[in-house]
Biopython code that builds the backbone (N, CA, C, O; Angstrom):
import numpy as np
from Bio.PDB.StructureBuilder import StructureBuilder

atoms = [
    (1, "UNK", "N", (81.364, 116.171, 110.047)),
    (1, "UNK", "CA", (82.660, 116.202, 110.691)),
    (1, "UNK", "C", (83.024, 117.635, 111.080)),
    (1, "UNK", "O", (83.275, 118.124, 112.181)),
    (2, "UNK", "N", (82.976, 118.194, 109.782)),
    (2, "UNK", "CA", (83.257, 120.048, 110.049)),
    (2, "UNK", "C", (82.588, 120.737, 111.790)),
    (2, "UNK", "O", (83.063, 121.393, 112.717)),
    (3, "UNK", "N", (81.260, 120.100, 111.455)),
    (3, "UNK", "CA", (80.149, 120.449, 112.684)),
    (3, "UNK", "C", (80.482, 120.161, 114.073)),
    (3, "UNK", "O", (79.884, 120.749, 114.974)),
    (4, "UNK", "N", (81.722, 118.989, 114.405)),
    (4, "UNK", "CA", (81.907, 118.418, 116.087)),
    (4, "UNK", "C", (83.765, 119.232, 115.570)),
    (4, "UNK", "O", (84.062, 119.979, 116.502)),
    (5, "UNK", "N", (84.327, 119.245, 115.030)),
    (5, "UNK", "CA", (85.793, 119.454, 115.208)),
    (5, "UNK", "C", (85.784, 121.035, 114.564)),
    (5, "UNK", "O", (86.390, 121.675, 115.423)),
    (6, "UNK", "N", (85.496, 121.739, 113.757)),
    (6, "UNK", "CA", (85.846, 122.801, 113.008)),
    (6, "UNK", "C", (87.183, 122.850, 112.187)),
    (6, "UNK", "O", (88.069, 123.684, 112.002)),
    (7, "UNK", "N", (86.833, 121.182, 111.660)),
    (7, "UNK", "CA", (88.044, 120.701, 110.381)),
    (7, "UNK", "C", (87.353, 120.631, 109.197)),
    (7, "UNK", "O", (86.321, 119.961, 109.215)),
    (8, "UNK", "N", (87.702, 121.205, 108.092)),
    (8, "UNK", "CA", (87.389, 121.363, 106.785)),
    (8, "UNK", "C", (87.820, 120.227, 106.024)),
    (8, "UNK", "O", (87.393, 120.006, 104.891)),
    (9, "UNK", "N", (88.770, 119.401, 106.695)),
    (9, "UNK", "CA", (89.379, 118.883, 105.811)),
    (9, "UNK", "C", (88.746, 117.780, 105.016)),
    (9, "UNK", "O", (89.038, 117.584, 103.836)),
    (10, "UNK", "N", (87.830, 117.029, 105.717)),
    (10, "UNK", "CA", (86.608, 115.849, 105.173)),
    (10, "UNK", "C", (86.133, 116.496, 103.906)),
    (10, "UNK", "O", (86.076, 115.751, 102.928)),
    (11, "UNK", "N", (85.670, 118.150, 103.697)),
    (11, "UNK", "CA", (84.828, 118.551, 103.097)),
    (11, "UNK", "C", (85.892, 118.705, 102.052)),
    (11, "UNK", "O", (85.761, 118.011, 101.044)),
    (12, "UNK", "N", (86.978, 119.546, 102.141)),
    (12, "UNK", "CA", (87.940, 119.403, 101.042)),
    (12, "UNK", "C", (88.170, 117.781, 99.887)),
    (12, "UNK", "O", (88.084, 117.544, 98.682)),
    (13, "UNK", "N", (88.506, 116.965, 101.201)),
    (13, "UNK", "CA", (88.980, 115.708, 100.143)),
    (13, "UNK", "C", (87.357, 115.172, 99.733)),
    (13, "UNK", "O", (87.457, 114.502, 98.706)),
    (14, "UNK", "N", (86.286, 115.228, 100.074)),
    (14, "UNK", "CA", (85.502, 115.358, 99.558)),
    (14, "UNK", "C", (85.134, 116.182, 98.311)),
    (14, "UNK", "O", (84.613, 115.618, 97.348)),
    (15, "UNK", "N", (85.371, 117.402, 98.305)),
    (15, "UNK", "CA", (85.340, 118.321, 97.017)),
    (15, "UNK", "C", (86.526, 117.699, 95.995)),
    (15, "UNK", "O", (86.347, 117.336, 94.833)),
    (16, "UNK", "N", (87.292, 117.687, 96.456)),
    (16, "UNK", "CA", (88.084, 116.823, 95.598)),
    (16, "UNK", "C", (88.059, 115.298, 94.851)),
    (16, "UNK", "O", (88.563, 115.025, 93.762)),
    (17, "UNK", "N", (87.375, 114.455, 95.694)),
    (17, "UNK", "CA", (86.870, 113.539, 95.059)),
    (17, "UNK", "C", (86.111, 113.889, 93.854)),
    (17, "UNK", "O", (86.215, 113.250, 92.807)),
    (18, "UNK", "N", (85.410, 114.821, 93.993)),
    (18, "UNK", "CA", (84.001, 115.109, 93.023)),
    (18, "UNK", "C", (84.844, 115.812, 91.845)),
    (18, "UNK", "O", (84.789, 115.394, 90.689)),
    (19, "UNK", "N", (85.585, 116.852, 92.209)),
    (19, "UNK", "CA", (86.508, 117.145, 90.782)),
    (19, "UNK", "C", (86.976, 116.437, 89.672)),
    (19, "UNK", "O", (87.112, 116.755, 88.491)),
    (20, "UNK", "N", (87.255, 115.128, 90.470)),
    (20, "UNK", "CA", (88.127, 113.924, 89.794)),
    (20, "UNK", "C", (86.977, 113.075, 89.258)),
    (20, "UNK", "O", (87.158, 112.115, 88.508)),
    (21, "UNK", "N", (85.968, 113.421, 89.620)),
    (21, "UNK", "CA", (84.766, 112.322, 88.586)),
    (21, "UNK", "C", (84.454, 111.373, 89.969)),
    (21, "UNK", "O", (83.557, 110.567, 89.725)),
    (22, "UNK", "N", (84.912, 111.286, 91.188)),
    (22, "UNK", "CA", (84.579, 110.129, 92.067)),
    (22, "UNK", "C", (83.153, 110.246, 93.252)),
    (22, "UNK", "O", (82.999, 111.171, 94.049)),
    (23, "UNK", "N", (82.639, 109.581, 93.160)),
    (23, "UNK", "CA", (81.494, 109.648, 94.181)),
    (23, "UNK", "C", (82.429, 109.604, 95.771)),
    (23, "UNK", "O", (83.428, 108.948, 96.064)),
    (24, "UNK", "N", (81.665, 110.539, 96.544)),
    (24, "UNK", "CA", (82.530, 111.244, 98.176)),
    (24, "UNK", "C", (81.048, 110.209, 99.040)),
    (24, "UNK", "O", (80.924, 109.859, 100.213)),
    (25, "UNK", "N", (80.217, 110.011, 97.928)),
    (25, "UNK", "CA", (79.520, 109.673, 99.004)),
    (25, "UNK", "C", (79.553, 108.050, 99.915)),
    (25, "UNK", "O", (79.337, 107.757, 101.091)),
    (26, "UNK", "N", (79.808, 107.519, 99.101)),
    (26, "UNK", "CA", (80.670, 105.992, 99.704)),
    (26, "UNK", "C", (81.685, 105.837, 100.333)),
    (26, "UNK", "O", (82.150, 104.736, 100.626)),
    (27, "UNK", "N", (82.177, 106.945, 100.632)),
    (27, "UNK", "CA", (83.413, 107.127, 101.744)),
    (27, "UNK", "C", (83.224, 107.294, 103.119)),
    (27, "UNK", "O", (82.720, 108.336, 103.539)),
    (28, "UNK", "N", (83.606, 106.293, 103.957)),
    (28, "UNK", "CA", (83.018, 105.861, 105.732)),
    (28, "UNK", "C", (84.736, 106.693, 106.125)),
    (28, "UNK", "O", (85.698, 107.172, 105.524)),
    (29, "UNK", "N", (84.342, 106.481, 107.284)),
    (29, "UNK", "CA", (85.645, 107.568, 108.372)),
    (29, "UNK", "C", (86.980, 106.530, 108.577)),
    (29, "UNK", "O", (88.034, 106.952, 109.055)),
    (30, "UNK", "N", (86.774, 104.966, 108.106)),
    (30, "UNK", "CA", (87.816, 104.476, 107.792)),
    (30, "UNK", "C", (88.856, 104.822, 106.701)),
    (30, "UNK", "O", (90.059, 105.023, 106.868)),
    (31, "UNK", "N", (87.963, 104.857, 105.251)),
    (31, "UNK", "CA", (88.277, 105.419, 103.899)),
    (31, "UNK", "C", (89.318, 106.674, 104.031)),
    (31, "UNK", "O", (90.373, 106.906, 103.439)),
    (32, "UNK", "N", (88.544, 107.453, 105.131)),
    (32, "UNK", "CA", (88.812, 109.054, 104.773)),
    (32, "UNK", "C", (89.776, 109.120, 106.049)),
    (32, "UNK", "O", (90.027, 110.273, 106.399)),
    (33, "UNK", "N", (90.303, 108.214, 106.730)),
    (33, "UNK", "CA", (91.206, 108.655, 107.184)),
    (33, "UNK", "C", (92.307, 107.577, 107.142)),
    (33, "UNK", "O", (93.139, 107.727, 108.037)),
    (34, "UNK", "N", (92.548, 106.381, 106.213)),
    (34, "UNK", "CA", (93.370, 106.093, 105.627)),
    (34, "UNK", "C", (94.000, 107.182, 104.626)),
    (34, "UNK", "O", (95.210, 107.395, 104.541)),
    (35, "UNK", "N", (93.223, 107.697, 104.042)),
    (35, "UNK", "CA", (93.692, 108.800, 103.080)),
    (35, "UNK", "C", (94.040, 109.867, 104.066)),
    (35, "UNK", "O", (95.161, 110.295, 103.790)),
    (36, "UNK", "N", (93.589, 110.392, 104.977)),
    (36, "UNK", "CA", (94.360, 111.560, 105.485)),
    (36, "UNK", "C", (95.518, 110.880, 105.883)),
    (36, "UNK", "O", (96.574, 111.470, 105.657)),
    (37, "UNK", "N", (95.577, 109.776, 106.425)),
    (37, "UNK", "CA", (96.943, 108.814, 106.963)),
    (37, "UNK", "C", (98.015, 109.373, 105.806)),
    (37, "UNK", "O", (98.965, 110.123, 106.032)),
    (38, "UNK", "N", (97.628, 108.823, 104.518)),
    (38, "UNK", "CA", (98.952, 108.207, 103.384)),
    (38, "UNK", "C", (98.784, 109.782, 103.129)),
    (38, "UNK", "O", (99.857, 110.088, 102.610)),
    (39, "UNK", "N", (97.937, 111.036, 103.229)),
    (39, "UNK", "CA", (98.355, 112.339, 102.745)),
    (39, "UNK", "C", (99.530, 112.559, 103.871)),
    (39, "UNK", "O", (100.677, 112.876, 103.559)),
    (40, "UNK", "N", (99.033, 112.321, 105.410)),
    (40, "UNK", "CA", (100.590, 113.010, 106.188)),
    (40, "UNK", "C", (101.633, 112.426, 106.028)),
    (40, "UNK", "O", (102.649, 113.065, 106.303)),
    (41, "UNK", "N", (101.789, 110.969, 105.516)),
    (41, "UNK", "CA", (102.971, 110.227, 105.119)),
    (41, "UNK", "C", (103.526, 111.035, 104.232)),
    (41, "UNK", "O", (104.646, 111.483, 104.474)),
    (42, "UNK", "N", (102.604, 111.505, 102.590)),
    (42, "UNK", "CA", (103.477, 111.581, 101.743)),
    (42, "UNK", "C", (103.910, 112.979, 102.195)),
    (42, "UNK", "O", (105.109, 113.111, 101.947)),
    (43, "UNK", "N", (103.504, 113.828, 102.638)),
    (43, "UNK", "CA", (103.904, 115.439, 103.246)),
    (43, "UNK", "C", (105.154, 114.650, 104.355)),
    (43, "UNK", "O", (106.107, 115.429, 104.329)),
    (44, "UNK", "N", (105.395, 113.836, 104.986)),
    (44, "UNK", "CA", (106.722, 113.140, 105.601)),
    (44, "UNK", "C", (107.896, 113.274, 104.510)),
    (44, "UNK", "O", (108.890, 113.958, 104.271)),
    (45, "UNK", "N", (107.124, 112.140, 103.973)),
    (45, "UNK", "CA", (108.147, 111.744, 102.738)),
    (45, "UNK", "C", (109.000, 113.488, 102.147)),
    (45, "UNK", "O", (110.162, 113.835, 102.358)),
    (46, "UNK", "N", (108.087, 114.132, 101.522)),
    (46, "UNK", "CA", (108.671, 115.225, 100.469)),
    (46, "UNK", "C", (109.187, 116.428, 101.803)),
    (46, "UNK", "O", (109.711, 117.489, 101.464)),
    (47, "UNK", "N", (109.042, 116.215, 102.755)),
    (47, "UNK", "CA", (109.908, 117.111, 104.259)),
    (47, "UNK", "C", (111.411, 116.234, 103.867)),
    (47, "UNK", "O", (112.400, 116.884, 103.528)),
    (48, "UNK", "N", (111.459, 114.764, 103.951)),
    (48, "UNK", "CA", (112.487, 114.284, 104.419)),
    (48, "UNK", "C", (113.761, 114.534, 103.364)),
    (48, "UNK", "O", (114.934, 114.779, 103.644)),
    (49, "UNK", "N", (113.069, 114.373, 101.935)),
    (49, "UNK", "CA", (113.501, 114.554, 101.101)),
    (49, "UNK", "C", (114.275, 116.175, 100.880)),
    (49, "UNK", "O", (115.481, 116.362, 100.717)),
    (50, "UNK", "N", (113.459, 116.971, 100.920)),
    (50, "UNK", "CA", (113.796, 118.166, 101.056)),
    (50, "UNK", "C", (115.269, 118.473, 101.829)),
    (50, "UNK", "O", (116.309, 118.944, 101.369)),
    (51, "UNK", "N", (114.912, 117.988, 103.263)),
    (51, "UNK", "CA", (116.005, 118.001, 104.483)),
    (51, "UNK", "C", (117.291, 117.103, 103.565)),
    (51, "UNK", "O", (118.464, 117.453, 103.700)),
    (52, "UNK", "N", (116.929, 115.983, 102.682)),
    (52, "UNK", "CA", (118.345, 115.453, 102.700)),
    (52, "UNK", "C", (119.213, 116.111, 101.468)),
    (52, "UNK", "O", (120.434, 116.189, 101.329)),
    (53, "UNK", "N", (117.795, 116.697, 100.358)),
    (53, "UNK", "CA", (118.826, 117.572, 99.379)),
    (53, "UNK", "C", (119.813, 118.714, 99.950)),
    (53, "UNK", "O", (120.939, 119.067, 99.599)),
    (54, "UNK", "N", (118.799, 119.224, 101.138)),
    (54, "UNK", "CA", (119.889, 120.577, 101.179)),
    (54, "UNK", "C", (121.249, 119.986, 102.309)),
    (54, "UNK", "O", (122.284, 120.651, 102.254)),
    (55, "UNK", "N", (121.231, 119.161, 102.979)),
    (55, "UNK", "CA", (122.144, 118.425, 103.494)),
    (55, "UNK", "C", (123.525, 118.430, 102.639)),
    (55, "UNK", "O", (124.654, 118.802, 102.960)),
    (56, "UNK", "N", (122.832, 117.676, 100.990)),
    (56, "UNK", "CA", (123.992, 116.962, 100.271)),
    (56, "UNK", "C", (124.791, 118.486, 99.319)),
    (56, "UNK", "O", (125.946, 118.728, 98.968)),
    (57, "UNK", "N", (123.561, 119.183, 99.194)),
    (57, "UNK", "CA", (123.843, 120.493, 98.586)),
    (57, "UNK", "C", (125.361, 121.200, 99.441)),
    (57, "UNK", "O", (126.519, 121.442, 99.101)),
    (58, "UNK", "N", (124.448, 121.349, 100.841)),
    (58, "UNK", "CA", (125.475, 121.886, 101.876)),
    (58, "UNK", "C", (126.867, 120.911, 101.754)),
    (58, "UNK", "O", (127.980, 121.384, 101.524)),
    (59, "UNK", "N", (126.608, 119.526, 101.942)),
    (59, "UNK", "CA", (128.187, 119.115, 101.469)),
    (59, "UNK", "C", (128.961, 119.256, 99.937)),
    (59, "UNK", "O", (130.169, 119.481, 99.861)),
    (60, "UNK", "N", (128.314, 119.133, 99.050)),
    (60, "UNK", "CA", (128.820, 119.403, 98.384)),
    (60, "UNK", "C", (129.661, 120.916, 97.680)),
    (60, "UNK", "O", (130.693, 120.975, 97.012)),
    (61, "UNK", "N", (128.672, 122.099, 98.187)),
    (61, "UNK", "CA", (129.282, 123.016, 98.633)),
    (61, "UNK", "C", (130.451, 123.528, 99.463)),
    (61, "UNK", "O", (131.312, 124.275, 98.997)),
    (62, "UNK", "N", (130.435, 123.074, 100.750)),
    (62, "UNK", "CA", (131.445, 122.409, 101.333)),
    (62, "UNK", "C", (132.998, 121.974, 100.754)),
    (62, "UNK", "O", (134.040, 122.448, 101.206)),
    (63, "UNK", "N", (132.943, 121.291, 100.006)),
    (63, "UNK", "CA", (133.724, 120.230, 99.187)),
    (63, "UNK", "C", (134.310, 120.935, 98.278)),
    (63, "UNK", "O", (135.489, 120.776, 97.960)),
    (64, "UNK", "N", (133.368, 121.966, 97.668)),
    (64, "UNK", "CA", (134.244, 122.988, 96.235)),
    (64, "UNK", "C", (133.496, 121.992, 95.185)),
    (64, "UNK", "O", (134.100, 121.806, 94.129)),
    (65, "UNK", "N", (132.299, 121.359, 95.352)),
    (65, "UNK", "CA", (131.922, 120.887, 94.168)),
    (65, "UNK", "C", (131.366, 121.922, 93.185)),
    (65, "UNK", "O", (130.870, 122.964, 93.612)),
    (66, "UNK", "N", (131.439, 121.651, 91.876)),
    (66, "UNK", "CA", (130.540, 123.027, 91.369)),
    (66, "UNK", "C", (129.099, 122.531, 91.100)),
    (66, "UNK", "O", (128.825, 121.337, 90.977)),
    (67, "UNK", "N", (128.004, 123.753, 91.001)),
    (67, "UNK", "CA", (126.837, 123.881, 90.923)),
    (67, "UNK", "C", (126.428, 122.565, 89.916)),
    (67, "UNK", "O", (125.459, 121.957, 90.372)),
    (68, "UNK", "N", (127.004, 121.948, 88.539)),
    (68, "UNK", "CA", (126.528, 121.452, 87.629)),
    (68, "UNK", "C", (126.616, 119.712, 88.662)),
    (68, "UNK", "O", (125.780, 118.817, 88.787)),
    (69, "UNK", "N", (127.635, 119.830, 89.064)),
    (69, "UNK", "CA", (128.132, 118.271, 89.752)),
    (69, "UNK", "C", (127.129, 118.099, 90.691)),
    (69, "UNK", "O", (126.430, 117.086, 90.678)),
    (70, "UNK", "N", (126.950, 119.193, 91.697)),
    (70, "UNK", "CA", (125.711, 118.648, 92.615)),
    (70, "UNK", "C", (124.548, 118.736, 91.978)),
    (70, "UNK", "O", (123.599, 118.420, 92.695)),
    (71, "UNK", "N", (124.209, 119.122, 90.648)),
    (71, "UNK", "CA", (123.020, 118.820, 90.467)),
    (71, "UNK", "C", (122.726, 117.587, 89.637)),
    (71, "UNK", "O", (121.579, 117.196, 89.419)),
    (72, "UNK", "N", (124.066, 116.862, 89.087)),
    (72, "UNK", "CA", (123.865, 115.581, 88.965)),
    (72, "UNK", "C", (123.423, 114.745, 90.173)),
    (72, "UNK", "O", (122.412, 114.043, 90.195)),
    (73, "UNK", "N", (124.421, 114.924, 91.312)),
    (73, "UNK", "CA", (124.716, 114.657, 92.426)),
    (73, "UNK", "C", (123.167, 114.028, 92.867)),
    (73, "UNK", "O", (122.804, 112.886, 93.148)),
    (74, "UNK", "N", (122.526, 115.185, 92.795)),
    (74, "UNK", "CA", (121.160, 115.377, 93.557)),
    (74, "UNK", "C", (120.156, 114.500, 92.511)),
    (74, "UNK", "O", (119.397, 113.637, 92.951)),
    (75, "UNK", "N", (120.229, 114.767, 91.350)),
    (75, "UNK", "CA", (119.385, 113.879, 90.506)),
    (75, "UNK", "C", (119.298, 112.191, 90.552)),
    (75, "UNK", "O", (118.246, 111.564, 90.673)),
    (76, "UNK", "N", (120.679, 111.587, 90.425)),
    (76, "UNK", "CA", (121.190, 110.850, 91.026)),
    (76, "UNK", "C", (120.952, 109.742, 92.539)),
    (76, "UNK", "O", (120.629, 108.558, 92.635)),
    (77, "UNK", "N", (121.192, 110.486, 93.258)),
    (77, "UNK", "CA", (120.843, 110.071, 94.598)),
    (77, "UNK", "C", (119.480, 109.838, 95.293)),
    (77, "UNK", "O", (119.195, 108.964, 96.112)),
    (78, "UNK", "N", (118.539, 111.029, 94.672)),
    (78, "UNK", "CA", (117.194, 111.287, 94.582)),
    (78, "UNK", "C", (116.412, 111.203, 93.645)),
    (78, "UNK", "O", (115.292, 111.713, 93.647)),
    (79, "UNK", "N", (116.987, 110.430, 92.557)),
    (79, "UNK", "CA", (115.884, 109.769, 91.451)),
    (79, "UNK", "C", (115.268, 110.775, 90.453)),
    (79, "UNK", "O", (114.467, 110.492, 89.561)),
    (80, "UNK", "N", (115.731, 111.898, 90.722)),
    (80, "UNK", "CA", (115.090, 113.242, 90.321)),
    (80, "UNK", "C", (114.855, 113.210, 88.867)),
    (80, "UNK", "O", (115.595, 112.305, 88.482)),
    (81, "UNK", "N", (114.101, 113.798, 87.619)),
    (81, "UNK", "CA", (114.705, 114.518, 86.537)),
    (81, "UNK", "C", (116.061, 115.870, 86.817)),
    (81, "UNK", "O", (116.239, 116.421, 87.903)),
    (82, "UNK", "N", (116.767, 116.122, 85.695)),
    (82, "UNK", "CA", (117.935, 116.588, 85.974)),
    (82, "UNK", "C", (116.928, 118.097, 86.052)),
    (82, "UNK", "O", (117.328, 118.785, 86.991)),
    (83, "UNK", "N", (116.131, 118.540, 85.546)),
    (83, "UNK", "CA", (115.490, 119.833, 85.499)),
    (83, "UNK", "C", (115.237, 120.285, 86.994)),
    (83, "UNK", "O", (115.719, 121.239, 87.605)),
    (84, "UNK", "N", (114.165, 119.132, 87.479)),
    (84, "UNK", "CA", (113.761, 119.273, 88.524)),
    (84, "UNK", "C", (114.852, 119.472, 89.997)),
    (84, "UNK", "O", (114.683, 120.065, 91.063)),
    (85, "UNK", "N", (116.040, 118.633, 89.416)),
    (85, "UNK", "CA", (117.186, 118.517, 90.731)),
    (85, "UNK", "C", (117.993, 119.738, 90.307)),
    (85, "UNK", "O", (118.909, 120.179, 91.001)),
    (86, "UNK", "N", (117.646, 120.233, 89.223)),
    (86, "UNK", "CA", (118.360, 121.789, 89.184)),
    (86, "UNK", "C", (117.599, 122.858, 89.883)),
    (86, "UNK", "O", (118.146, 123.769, 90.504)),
    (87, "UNK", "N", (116.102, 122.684, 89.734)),
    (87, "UNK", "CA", (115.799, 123.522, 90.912)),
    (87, "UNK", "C", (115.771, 123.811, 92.287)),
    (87, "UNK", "O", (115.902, 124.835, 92.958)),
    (88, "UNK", "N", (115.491, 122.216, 92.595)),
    (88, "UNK", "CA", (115.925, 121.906, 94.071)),
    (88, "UNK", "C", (117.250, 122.638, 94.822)),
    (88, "UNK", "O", (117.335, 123.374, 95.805)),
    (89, "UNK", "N", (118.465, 121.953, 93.670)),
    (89, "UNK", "CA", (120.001, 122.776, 94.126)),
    (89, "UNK", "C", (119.878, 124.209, 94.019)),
    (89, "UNK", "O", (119.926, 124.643, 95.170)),
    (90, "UNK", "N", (119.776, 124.917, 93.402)),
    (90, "UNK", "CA", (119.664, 126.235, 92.943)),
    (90, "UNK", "C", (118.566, 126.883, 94.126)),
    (90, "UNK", "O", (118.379, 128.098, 94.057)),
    (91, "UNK", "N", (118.144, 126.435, 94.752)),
    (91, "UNK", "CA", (117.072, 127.074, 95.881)),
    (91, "UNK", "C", (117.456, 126.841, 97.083)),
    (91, "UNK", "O", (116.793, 127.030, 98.104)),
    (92, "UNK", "N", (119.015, 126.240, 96.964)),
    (92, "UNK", "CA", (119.831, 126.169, 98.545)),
    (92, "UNK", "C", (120.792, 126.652, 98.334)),
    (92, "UNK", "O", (121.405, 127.078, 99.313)),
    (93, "UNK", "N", (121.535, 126.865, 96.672)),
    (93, "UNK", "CA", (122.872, 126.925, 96.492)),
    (93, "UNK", "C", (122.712, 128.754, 96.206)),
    (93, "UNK", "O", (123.420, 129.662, 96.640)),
    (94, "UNK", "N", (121.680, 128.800, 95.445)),
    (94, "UNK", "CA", (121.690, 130.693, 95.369)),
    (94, "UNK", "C", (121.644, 130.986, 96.749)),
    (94, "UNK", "O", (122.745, 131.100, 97.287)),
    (95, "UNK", "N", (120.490, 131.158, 97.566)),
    (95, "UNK", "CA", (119.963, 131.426, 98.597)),
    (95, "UNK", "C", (121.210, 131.436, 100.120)),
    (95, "UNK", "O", (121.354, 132.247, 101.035)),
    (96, "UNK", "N", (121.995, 129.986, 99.752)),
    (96, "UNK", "CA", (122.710, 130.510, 100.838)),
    (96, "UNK", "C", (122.076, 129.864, 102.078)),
    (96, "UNK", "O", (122.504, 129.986, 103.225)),
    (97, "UNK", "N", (121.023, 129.178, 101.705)),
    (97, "UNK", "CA", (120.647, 128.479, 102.917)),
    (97, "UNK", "C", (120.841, 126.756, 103.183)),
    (97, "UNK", "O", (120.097, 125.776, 103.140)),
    (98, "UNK", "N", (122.091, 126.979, 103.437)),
    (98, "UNK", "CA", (122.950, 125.800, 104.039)),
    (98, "UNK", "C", (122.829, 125.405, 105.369)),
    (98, "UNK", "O", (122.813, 126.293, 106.221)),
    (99, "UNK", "N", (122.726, 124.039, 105.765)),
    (99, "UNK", "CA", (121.868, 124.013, 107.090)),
    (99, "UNK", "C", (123.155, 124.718, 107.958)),
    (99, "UNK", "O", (124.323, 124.848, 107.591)),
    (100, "UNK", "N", (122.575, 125.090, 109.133)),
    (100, "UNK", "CA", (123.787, 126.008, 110.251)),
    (100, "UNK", "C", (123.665, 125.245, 111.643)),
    (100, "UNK", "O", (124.341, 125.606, 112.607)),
]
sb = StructureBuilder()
sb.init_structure("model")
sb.init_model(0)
sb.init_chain("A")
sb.init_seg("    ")
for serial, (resi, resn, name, xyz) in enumerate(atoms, 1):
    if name == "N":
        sb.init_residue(resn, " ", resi, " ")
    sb.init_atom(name, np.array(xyz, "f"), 0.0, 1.0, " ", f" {name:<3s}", serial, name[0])
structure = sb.get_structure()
């Protein structure tokens, strides 16, 4: 594949198969690009997600909520652990980067 496109990427999820204990070699160009499929989905998914925390951040900011409330807020809405939705908030709410 690398050889007609100058994409690495076959050879990667290939190396990666083999890390994980899995044979790369039973994998046809259907296999391997269902999987590149559901990899650009889930890179969709964690964009969209991203876009809607700092959205709710920005409103809640907005609003005069304090830092602890939107990070329920965010845990909450987004299924989060509370650790994890504290970092999320805290990386829009320090920063200041509220959408404009």
């Amino acid at each position: 594949m690398h050889a007609f496109t100058n994409d690495s990427r076959y050879e990667k999820i290939a190396e990666n198969l083999q890390e994980n204990g899995k044979e790369s070699e039973g994998i046809n160009m259907c296999i391997m690009l269902d999987m590149l499929e559901e990899s650009g989905i889930e890179k969709g998914r964690r964009e969209e997600m991203s876009h809607g925390i700092c959205v709710l951040v920005e409103t809640c900011h907005e609003f005069g909520a304090s830092i602890s409330d939107t990070i329920s807020r965010v845990a909450a809405n987004f299924e989060l652990p509370v650790k994890e939705a504290e970092l999320e908030v805290k990386k829009y709410w320090e920063a200041g980067t509220v959408l404009k």
